[in-house]
Steps between C-alpha positions, in 0.01 A plus 500: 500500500824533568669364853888641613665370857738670645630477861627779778739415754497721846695400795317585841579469876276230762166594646302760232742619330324662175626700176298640240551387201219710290789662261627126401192370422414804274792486347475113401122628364664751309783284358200209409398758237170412600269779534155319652457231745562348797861391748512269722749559783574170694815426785660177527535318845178486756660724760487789248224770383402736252228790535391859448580729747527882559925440507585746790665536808233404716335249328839324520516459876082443508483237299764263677286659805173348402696167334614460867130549649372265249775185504725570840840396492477416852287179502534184376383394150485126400727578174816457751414198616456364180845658319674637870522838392382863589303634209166320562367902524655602178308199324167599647575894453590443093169296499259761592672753318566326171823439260320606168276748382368652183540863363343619174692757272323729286687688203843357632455593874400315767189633643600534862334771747703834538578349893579161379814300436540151468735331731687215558586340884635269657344350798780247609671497823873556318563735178421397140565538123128550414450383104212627449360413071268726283301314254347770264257420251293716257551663161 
């Protein structure tokens, strides 16, 4: 088995801010010369987040949306006491949704859904460079 890293940088604004990043993770499949196995996409920092989405329009206000619904920026969370910051959502938000995840590829290409991209946000309460790496490993 054979196992390549390489990493994608993305620079985002505060609050949701999201970018799909489908095309750079194919092409770093494609440049692996790999044809069969598996990538794993992970983002540094715990205020960050990687997923599948539909990438459109209104998926990019709804999620933020439902974020909000979920973790409120308007209360209190015991993260500010401890560090006497503001991001104490954007820790519990990247929690639930996750900062790695796991796409096979099949024949050299990934084997996403025809309405699904992988993304890349950032949940903090000030803009970020994102690094986000791809570990790829098959034959």
């Amino acid at each position: 088995m054979t196992i390549v890293t390489k990493k994608i940088s993305v620079d985002l604004q505060a609050d949701g801010d999201m970018t799909d990043i489908s095309d750079k993770v194919q092409e770093a499949v494609t440049s692996s010369g790999m044809r069969n196995g598996i990538v794993t996409i992970f983002t540094l920092g715990s205020t960050g987040a990687v997923s599948t989405t539909e990438y459109e329009p209104g998926l990019k206000k709804d999620i933020p949306r439902a974020l909000e619904r979920i973790a409120p920026s308007n209360i209190e969370y015991e993260h500010h006491k401890t560090w006497h910051d503001d991001n104490g959502r954007s820790h519990v938000r990247s929690t639930i949704i996750g900062t790695s995840f796991v796409v096979p590829f099949v024949d050299g290409k990934l084997t996403l859904g025809t309405w699904q991209q992988i993304v890349v946000m950032n949940l903090d309460t000030s803009s970020r460079r994102r690094e986000v790496i791809l570990q790829i490993m098959g034959e």
